[in-house]
C-alpha positions as a LaTeX table, in Angstrom:
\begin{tabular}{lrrr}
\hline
Residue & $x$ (\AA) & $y$ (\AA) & $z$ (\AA) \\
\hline
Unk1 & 109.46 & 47.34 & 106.12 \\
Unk2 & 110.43 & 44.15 & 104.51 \\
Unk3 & 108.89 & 41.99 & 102.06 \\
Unk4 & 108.78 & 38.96 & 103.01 \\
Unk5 & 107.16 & 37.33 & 99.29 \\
Unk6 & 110.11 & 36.58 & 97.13 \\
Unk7 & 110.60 & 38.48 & 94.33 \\
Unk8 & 112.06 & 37.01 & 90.87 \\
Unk9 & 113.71 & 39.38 & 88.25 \\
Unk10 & 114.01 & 38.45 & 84.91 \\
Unk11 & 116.83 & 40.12 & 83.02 \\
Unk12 & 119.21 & 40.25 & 80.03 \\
Unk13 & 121.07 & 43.01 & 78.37 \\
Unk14 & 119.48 & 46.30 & 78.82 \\
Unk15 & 121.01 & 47.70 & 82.17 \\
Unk16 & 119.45 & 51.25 & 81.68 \\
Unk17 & 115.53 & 49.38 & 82.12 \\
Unk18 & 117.21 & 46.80 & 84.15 \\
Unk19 & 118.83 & 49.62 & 87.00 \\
Unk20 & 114.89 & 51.67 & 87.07 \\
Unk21 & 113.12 & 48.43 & 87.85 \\
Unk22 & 115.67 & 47.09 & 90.23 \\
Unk23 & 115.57 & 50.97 & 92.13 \\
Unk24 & 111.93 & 49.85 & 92.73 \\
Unk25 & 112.38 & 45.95 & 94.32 \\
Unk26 & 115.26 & 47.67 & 96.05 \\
Unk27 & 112.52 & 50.33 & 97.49 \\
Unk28 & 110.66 & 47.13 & 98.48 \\
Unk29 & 113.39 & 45.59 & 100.19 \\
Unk30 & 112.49 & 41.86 & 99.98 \\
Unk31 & 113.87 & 39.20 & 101.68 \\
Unk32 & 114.77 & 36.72 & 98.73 \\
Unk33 & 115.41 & 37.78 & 95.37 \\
Unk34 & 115.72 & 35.19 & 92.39 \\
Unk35 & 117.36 & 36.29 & 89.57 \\
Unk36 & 117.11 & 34.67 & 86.29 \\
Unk37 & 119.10 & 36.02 & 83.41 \\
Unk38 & 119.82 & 34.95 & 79.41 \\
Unk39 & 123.10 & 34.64 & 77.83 \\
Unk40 & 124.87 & 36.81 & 75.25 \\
Unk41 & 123.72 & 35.63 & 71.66 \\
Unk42 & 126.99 & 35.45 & 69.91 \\
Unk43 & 126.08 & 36.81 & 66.74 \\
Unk44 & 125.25 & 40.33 & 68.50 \\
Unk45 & 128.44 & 42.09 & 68.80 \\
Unk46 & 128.66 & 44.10 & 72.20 \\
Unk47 & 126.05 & 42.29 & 74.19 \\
Unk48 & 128.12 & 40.06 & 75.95 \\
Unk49 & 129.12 & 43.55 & 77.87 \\
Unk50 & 125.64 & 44.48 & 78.28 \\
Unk51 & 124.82 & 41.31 & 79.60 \\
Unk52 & 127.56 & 41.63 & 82.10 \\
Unk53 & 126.64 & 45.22 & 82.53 \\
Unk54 & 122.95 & 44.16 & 84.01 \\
Unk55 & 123.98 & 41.63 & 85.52 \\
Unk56 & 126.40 & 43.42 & 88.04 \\
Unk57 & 123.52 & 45.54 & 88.91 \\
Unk58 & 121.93 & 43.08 & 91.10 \\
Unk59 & 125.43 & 43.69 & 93.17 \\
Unk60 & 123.62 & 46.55 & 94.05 \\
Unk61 & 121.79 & 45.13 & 96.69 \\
Unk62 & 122.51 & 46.77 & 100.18 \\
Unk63 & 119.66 & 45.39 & 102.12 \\
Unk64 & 119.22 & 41.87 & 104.00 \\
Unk65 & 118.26 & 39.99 & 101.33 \\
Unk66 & 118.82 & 36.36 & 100.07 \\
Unk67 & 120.03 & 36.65 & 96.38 \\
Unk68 & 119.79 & 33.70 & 93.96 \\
Unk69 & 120.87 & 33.28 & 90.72 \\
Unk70 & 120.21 & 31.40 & 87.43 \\
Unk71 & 122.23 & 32.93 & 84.67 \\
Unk72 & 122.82 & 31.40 & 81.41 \\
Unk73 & 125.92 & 31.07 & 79.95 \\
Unk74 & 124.62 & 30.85 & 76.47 \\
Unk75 & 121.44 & 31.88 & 74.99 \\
Unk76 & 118.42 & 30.18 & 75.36 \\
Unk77 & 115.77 & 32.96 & 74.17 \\
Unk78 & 112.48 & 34.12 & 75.48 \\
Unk79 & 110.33 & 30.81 & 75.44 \\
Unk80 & 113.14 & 28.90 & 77.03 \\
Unk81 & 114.87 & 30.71 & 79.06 \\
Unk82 & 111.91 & 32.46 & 81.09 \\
Unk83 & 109.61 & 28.72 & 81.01 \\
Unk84 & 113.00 & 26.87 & 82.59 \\
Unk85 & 113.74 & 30.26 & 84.59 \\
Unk86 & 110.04 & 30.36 & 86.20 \\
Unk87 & 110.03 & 26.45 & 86.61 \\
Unk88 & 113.37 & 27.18 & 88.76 \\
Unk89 & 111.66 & 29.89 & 90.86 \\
Unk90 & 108.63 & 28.05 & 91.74 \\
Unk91 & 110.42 & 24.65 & 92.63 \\
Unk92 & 113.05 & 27.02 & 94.89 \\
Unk93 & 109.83 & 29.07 & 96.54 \\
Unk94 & 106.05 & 28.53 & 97.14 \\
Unk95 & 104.99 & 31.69 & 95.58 \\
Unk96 & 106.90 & 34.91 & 94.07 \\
Unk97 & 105.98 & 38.55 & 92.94 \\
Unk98 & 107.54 & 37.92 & 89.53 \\
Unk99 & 109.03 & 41.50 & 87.27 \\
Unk100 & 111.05 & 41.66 & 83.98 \\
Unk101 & 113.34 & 44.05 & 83.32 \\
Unk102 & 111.20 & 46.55 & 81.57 \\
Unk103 & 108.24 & 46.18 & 84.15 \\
Unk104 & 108.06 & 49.35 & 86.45 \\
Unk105 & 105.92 & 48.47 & 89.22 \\
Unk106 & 104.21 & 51.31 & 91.52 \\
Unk107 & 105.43 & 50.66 & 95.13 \\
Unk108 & 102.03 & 49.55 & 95.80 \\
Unk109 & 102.27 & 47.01 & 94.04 \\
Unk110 & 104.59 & 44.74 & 95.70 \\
Unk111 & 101.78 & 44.87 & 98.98 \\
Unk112 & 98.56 & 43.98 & 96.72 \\
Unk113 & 100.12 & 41.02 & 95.54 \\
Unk114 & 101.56 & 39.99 & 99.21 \\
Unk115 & 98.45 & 40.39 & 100.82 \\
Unk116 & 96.44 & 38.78 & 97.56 \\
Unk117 & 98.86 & 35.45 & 97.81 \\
Unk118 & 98.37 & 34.73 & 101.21 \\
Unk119 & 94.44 & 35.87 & 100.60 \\
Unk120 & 94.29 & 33.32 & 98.12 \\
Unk121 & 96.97 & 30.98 & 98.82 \\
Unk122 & 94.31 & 27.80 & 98.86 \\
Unk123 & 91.86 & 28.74 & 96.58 \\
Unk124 & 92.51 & 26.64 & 93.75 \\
Unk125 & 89.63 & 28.61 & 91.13 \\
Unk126 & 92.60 & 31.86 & 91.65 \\
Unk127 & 95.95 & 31.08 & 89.14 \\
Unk128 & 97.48 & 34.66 & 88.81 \\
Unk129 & 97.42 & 38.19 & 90.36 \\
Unk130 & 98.73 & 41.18 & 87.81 \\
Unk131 & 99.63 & 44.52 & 88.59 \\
Unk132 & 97.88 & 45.85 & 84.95 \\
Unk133 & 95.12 & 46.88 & 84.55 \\
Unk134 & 93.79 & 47.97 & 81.28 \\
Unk135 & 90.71 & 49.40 & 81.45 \\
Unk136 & 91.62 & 53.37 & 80.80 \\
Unk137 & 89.22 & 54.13 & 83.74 \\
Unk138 & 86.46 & 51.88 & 83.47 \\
Unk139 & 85.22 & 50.37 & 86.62 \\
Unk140 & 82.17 & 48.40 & 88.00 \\
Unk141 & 82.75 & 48.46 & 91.66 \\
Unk142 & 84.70 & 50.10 & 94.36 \\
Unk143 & 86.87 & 47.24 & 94.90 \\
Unk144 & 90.41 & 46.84 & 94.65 \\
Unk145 & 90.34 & 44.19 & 92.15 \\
Unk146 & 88.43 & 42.35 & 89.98 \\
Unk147 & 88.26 & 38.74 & 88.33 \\
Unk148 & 89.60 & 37.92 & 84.57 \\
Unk149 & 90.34 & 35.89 & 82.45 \\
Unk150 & 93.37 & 37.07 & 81.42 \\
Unk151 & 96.49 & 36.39 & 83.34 \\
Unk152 & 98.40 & 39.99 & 81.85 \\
Unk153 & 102.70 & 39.23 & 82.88 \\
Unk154 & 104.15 & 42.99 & 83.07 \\
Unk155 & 104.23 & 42.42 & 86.73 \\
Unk156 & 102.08 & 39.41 & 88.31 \\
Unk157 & 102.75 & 36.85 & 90.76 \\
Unk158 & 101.61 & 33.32 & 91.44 \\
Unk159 & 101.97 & 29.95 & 93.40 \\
Unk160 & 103.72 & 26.89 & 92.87 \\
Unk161 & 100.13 & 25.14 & 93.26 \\
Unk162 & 99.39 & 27.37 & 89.90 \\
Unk163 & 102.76 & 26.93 & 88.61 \\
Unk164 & 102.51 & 23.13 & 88.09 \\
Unk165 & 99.56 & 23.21 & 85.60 \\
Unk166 & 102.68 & 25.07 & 82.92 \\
Unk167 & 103.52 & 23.11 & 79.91 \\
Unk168 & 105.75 & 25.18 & 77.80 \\
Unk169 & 104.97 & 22.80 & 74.61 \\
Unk170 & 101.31 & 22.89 & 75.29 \\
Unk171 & 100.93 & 19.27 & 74.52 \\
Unk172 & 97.52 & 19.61 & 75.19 \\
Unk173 & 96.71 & 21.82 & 72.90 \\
Unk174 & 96.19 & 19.19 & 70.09 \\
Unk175 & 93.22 & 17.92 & 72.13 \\
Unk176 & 91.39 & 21.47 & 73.27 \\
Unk177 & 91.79 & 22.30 & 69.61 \\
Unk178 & 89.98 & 19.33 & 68.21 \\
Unk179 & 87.27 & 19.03 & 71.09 \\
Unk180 & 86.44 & 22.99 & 70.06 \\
Unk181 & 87.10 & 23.53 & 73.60 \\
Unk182 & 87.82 & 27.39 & 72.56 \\
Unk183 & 84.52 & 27.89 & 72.30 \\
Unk184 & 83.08 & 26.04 & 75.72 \\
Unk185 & 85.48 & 28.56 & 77.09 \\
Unk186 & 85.10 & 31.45 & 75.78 \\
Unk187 & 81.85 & 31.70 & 73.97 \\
Unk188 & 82.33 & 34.16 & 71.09 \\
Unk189 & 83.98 & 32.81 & 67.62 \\
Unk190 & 85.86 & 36.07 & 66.38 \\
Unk191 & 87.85 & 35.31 & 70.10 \\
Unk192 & 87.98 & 31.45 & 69.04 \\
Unk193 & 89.79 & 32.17 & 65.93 \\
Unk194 & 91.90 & 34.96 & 66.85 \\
Unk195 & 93.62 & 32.62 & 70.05 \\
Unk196 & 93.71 & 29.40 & 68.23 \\
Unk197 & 95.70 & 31.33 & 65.31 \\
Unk198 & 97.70 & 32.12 & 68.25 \\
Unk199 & 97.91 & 28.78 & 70.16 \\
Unk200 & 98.56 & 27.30 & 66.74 \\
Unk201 & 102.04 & 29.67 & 65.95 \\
Unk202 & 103.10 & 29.70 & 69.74 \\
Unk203 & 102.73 & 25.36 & 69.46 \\
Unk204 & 104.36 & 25.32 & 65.94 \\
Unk205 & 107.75 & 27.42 & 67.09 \\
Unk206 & 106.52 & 30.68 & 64.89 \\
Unk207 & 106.34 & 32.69 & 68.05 \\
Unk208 & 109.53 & 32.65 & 70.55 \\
Unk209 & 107.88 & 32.98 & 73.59 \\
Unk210 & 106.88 & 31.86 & 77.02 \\
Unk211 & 103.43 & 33.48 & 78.16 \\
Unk212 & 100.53 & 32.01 & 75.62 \\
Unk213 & 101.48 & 28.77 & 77.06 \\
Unk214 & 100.69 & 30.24 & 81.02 \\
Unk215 & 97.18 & 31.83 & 79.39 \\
Unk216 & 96.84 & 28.22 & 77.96 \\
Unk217 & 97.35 & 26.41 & 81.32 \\
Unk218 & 95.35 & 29.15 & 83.00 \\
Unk219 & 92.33 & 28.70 & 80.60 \\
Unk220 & 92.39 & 24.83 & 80.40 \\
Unk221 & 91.88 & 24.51 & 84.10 \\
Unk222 & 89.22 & 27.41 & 84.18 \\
Unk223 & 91.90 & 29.71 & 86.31 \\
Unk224 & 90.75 & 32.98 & 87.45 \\
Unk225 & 93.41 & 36.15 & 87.39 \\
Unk226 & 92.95 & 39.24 & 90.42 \\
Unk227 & 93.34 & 42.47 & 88.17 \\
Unk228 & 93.65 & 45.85 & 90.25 \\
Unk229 & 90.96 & 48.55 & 89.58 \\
Unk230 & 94.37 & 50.57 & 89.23 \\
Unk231 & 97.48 & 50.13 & 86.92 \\
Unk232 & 100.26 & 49.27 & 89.01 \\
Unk233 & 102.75 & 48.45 & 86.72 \\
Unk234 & 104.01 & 50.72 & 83.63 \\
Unk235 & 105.73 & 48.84 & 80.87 \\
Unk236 & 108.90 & 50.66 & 79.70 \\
Unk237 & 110.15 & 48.40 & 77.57 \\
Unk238 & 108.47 & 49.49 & 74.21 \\
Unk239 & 111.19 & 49.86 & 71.40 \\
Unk240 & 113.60 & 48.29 & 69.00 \\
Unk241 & 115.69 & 46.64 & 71.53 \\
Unk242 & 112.69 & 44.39 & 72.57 \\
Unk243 & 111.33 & 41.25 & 71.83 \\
Unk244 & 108.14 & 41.30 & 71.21 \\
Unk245 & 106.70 & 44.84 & 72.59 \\
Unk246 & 108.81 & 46.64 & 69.36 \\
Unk247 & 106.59 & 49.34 & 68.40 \\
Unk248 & 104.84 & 51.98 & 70.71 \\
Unk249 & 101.08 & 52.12 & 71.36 \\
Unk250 & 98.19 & 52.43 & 73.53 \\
Unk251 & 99.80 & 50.56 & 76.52 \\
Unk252 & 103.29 & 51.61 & 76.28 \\
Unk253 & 104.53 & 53.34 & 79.31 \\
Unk254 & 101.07 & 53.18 & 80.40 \\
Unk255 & 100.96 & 55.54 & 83.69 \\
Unk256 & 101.00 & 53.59 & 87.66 \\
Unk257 & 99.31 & 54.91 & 90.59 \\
Unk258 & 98.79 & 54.12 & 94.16 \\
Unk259 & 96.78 & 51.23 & 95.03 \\
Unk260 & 94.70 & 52.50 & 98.64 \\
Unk261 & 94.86 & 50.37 & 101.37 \\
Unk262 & 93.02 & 48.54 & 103.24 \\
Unk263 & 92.31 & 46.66 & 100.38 \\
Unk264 & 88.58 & 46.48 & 99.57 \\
Unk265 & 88.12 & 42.97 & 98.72 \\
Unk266 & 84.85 & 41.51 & 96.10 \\
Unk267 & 81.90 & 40.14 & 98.11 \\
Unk268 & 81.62 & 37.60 & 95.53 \\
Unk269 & 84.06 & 35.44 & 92.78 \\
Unk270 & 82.40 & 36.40 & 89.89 \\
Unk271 & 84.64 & 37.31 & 86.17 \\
Unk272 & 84.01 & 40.33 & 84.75 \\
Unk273 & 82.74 & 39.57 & 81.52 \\
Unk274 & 82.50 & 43.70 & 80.77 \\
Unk275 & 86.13 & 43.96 & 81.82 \\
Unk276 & 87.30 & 41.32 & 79.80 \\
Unk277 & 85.39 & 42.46 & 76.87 \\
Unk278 & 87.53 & 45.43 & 76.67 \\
Unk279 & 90.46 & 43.94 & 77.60 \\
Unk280 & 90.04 & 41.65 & 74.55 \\
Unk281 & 89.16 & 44.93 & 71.83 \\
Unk282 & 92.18 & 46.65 & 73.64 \\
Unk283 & 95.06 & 44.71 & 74.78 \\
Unk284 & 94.68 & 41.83 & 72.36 \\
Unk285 & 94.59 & 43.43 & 69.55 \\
Unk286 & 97.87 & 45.26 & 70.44 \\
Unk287 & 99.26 & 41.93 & 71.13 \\
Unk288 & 98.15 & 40.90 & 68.01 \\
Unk289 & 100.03 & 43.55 & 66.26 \\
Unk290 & 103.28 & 42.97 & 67.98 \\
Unk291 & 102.96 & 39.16 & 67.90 \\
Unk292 & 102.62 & 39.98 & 64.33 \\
Unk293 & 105.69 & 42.61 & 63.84 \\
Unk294 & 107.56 & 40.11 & 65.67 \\
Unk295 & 106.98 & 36.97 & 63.38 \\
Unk296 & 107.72 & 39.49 & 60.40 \\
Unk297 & 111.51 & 40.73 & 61.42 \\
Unk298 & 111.80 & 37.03 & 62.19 \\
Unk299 & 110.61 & 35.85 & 58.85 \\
Unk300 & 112.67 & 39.01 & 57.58 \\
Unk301 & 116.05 & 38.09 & 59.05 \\
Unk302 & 115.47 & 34.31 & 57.64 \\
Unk303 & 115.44 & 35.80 & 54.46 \\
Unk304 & 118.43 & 38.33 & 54.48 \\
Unk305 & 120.37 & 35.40 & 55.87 \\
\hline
\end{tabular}
């Protein structure tokens, strides 16, 4: 069966990850495939190959399927090429199932999120659906999902409706920041301090990245993220040839399974305060850590150089 949501790759120079992931959208046989991919950065011998190497693996397709492409010729890096590659997908399509190339989804996954966008096409309170889940068996209900605050991107999909609220400068930061609007949101100063230290580095340039600015535009309009009950979507990219995810932990290669169907959907929009409570001790702080190991071999290569 085909899918008929359009499904946007993200990909750069690591055609091992890149080929495993692209086995499983080829298993899902969509009908449009984006793909948005970074140049070589010239001061890495050998990855101009690479990049050519994963690249040719989206030749691979052998199903009817529309393929579109956005490739770089130079590099842009993580905050700009994935912002500009996202704002390409979402002004080409209404909504997308959206994968990197280290983001193994269970083949369950690509149906939750089809039947979840059209669920929630016009309900503007919903801004994301993931595939994670993080809560290492903890669950309040029998349903298929729950609601979060946090929008976690190793697998996730969205609409353009959602889409247009992204600013990857967060120029509204300034204002949140000054109004205390942290706390309105989220109630609990230890959580106040730990994401404006973030919100500050990812608005000053110290972090190189894209998705603190999608949280931000998530939070500011008081977005809502589906989160399966299950963990649909194992993260494979933990290592020294990533970005940001460089050292192994808790939620590296963090087991899929099958999401059942019919889905079993909430009898009531409600966040799951419990849920995200965990979420916060658990995957936050591992962010933390990487967001920190990251900034480090940053501040480390300034000084070598």
């Amino acid at each position: 069966m085909t899918l008929a949501t359009p499904v946007a790759f993200f990909i750069f120079n690591r055609p091992q990850l890149t080929q495993r992931v692209f086995d499983a959208i080829r298993q899902a046989k969509p009908a449009m495939l984006l793909v948005v991919a970074d140049g070589a950065r010239r001061d890495r011998p050998g990855e101009a190959d690479l990049c050519a190497q994963t690249r040719a693996i989206i030749q691979q397709v052998d199903w009817q399927c529309q393929v579109l492409t956005n490739f770089s010729d130079i590099n842009l890096g993580c905050k700009r090429r994935v912002s500009s590659g996202l704002d390409w997908v979402f002004d080409t399509v209404e909504d997308a199932i959206v994968l990197e190339d280290d983001c193994l989804p269970h083949p369950t996954f690509f149906p939750f999120c089809e039947e979840l966008l059209d669920h929630y096409r016009h309900d503007e309170r919903m801004m994301a659906i993931s595939g994670d889940n993080f809560q290492f068996g903890h669950r309040r209900t029998d349903d298929s999902y729950y609601f979060s605050r946090y929008n976690h991107c190793w697998g996730w999909a969205s609409w353009r409706r959602a889409w247009r609220f992204y600013d990857v400068e967060m120029s509204l930061w300034s204002m949140v920041k000054q109004g205390n609007w942290l706390q309105d949101l989220l109630e609990d100063h230890r959580a106040v301090k730990y994401w404006t230290e973030i919100f500050d580095a990812v608005s000053s340039g110290h972090i190189d990245t894209w998705d603190y600015q999608w949280t931000f535009a998530c939070w500011i309009q008081s977005g809502l993220t589906l989160l399966p009950n299950v963990n649909l979507v194992s993260n494979i990219g933990f290592g020294s040839e990533a970005t940001h995810t460089i050292g192994a932990n808790r939620l590296s290669n963090l087991p899929s399974e099958a999401m059942p169907f019919p889905l079993q959907h909430p009898a009531f929009v409600i966040r799951d305060i419990q849920a995200d409570e965990r979420t916060h001790r658990l995957a936050d702080q591992s962010n933390q850590l990487t967001a920190f190991k990251a900034t480090l071999k940053s501040i480390i290569r300034t000084v070598i150089q």
